[in-house]
N, C-alpha and C positions, 0 to 999 in steps of 0.2 A: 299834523301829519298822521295819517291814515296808514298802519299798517297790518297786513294779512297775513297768518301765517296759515301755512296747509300741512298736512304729514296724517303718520295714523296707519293702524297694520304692524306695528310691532312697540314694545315699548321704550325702545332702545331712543327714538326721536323726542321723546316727553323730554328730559334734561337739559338736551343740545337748546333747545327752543326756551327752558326756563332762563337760563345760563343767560342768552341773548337778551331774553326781554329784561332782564336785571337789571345788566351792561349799560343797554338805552336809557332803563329810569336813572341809572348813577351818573348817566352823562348830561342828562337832562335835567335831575334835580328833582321827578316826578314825582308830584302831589297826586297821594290814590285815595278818593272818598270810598263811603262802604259801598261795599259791593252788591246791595239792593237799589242803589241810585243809577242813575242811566252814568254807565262807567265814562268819564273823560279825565284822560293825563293831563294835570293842568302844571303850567311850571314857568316859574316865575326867574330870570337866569338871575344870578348873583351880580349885586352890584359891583362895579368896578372899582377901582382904587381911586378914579376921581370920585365916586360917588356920584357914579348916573345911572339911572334904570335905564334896565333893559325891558323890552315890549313881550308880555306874556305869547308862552306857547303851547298847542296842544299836541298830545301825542295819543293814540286810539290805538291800539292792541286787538285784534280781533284773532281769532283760532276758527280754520273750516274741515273736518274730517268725519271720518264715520264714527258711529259711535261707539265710546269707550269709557264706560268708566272711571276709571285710573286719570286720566285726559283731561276729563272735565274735573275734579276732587283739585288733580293738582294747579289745576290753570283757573281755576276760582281762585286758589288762595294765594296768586300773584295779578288777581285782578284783570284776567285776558277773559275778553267775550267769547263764546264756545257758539258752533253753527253746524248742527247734524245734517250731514247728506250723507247719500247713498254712496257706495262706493263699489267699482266690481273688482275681485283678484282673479288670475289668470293662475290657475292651477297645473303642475308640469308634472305631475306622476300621476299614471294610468289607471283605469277603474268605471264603471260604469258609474257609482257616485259622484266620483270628482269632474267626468265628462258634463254630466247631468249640471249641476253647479258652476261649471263652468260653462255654458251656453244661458243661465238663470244670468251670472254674474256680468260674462259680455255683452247679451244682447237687451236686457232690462235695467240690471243696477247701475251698469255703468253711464249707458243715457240718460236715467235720470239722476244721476249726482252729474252730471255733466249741466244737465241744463238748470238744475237748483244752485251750479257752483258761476253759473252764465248770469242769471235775474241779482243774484246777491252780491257780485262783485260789481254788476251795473248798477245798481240801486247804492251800494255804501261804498261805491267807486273811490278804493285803499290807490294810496300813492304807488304801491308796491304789493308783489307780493312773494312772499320768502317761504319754497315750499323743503320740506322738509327731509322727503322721501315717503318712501311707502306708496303702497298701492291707491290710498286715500289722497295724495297730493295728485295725482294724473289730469282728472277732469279740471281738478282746478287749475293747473298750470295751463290746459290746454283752450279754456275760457277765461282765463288771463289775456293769453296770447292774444284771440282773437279779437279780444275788447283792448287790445294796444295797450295791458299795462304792462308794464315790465315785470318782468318773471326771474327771480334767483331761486338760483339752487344751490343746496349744502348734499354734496355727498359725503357718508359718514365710515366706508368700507374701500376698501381696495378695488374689491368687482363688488359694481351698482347692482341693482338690482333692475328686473325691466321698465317698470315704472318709471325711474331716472334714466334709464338710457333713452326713454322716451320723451320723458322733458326735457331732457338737456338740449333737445332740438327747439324748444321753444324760450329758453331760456337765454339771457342776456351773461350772466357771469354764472359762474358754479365755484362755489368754495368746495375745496376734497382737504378730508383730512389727512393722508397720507401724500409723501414727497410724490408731485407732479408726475415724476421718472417710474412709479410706481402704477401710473393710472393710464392705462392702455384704452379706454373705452370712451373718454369723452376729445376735443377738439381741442389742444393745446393753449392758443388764444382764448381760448373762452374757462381756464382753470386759474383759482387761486388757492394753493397750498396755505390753509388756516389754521392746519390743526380740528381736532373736534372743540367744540366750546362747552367746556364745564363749567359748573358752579367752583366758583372762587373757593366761596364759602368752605369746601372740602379742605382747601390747606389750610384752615385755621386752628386744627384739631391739639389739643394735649395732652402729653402721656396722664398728667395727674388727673384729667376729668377723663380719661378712658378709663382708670384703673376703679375708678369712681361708680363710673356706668356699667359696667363691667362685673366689676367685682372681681380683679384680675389677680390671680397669687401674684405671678410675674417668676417664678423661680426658676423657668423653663421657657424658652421659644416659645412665640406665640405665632401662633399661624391661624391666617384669616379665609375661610371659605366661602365664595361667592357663588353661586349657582349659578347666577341671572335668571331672566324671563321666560326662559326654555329650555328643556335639556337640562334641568336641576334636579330633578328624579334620579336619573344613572350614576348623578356626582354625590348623591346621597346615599343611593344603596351602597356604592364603592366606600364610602366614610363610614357607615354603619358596618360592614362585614370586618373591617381592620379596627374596629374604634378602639378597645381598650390599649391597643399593639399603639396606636398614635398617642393616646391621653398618656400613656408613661415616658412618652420621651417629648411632649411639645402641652403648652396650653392651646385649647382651639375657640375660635367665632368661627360660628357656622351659621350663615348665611341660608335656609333648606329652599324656600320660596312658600309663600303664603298658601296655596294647595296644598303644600306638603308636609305640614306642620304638623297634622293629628298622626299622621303614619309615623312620621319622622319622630316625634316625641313618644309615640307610644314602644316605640322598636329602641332607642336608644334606655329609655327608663328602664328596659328590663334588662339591658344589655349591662348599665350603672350599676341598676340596685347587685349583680352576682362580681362585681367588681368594686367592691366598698372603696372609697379615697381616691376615686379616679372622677368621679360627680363635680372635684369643683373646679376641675380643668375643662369641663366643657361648658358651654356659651350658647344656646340655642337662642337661631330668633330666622321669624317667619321672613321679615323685611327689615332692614336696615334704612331707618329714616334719616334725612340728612345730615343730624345731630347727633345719632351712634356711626354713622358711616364715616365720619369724619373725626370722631375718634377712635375705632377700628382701625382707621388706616395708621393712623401717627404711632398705635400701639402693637402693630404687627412685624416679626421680625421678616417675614415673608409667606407672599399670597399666594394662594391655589384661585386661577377663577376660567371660565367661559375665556372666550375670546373676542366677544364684543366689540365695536371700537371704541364704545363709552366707558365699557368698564379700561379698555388698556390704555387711554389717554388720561384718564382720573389714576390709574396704579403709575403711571408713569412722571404725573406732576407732582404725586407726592414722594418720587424718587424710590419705590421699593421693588424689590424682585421678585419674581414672582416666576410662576409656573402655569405655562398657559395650555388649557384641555379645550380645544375646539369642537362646538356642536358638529357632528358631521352630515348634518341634516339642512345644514344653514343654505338660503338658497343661493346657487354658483358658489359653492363653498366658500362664504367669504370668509367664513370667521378662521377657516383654515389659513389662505392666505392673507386674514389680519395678521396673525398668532407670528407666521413667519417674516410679513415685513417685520415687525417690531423686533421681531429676536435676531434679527440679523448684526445687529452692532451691540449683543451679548447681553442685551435690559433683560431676557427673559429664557425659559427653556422651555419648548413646548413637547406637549406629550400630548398623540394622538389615543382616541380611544380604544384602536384595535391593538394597542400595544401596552394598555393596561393589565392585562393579564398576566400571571396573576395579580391579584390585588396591593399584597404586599410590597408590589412595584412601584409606587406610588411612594409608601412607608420611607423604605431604599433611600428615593429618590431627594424625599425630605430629610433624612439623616445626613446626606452625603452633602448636602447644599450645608444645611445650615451648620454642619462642623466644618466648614472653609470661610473663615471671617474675611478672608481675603478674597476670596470670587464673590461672595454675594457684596461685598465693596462697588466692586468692579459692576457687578451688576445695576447697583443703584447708581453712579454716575452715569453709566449709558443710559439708563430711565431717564436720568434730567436732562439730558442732554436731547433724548429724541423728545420731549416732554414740550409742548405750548399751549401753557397755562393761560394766556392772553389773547387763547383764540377768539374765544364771545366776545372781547372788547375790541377786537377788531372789523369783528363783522357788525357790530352796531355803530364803531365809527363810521365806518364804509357806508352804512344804513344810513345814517344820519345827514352824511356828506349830500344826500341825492334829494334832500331839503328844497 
């Protein structure tokens, strides 16, 4: 089996797609050689209780998006083949630059990632292909289409973004992570309510190997700051101007984002060093790899983060509270209306950025939660509860089924 995945344009879609291709290898049993050898899934299914083999099978992995860094690092090191095309975005705020860019992007990049994503799905003709979002899955949903493969889509937001509202015309099923009732933009028959699909591996986390990696007093609340991928600058400068006012009433993980590490560090150091014994309650770190994220989370009493749908479907299966500050930049404000589906059955509280002011609002905000043992309770049942940890394993049964 031959599959293709597509996305690209934000980082939010890397996880959702590792999450999946995991699920497939665990369902499959997938044998990965090194990844210098011409990659194939090979898998041999577990013998039966009578003791009969079953007939070997293959599984191929391939990745097609613009280029990313980040993309290719992490999809080498689960073994997925990586395929650079062009991509165009569609830019929607005003300017002589972004008009300019945007005429480069429609009428050049986009035709040819369209006909680079047309020769390479005809030539390695994938059984499927499972696009992800972003502006980089388009051409290829739409040279899918015309080459009669079938086309899925995972929307990952409440409101899609254009790209998806555009494949979703070409597309056969669409997984949406939030309740169907929630999703105005695609054709009812054609949605399956999955949840986002995360890495398992996040709930496996322990207070003892957090307090470890960490270096956690533990004597105080511990609160976990997440930035994400965007819009992690304003979540930083707000945590830097209130810092010492925080470090005396909570231990922190702060999450700043790998650009913003040398500011971030150099502005906090000095802030430390004139506030002696406040140093070993804070936690700096550029990026949270899978293996502190995942003990971060287990050892947090409650989150401050973005409002992503990756990050609030991972804060939600490991059942915490949290407090969610939406980019207000995100595009068709989703992350605004992620922040509120979720907080509507009490998992969350959302605080908008124009309403940060002043800073110590924020301070408040985490004093008043975390001395109510009984709402942030409350809180974390309604996280499980909206919480579907088994979405990946459903979209690659579903994958697999089409065998």
């Amino acid at each position: 089996m031959r599959i293709l995945f597509a996305g690209g344009g934000t980082g939010g879609h890397i996880f959702p797609l590792i999450a999946i291709v995991r699920e497939i290898k665990k369902l499959t049993q997938v044998f990965i050689p090194p990844l210098w050898q011409d990659i194939k899934f090979r898998h041999k299914r577990r013998v039966t209780q009578k003791g009969r083999d079953k007939e070997k099978e293959e599984v191929n992995f391939f990745y097609i998006g613009p280029k990313d860094e980040m993309f290719q690092i992490f999809l080498s090191k689960e073994g997925v083949k990586t395929k650079i095309i062009w991509a165009g975005k569609f830019r929607r705020y005003f300017g002589l630059k972004s008009i300019f860019k945007n005429i480069i992007d429609i009428f050049l990049k986009f035709p040819v990632g369209f006909f680079q994503s047309f020769f390479y799905i005809f030539f390695s003709a994938p059984d499927l292909i499972f696009c992800l979002g972003g502006y980089g899955s388009l051409p290829v949903a739409l040279a899918g289409f015309l080459l009669k493969t079938p086309v899925f889509l995972l929307e990952l937001d409440v409101s899609p973004g254009l790209a998806n509202r555009i494949s979703a015309k070409f597309s056969s099923e669409i997984f949406v992570s939030f309740p169907v009732k929630e999703m105005a933009y695609f054709p009812t028959n054609k949605m399956i309510s999955v949840g986002n699909p995360i890495r398992r591996e996040l709930l496996e986390g322990s207070k003892e190997a957090a307090v470890k990696i960490f270096n956690l007093i533990g004597n105080k609340p511990i609160i976990l700051l997440l930035g994400g991928s965007q819009g992690a600058q304003r979540l930083n400068n707000l945590v830097i101007q209130i810092l010492p006012d925080i470090l005396n009433n909570f231990e922190v993980i702060h999450q700043c984002g790998i650009k913003n590490l040398a500011e971030v560090n150099s502005q906090t150091k000095n802030i430390l060093m004139k506030n002696k014994g406040l140093e070993m309650y804070y936690h700096l770190f550029p990026f949270l790899e899978e293996e502190e994220l995942k003990q971060a989370y287990v050892a947090a009493d409650l989150i401050v983060s973005r409002a992503g749908s990756g990050s609030i479907f991972e804060i939600a299966a490991v059942g915490k509270p949290s407090i969610l500050m939406p980019l207000p930049e995100s595009a068709q404000d989703h992350q605004i209306k992620n922040a509120y589906a979720y907080a509507k059955n009490g998992a969350a509280i959302v605080i908008e950025e124009a309403n940060l002011s002043p800073p110590l609002f924020l301070l408040e905000k985490l004093k008043h939660l975390t001395g109510q043992p009984k709402v942030l309770e409350k809180m974390q049942t309604a996280a499980k509860e909206f919480s579907k940890p088994k979405a990946a394993k459903v979209i690659a049964s579903y994958i697999l089924r089409l065998r």
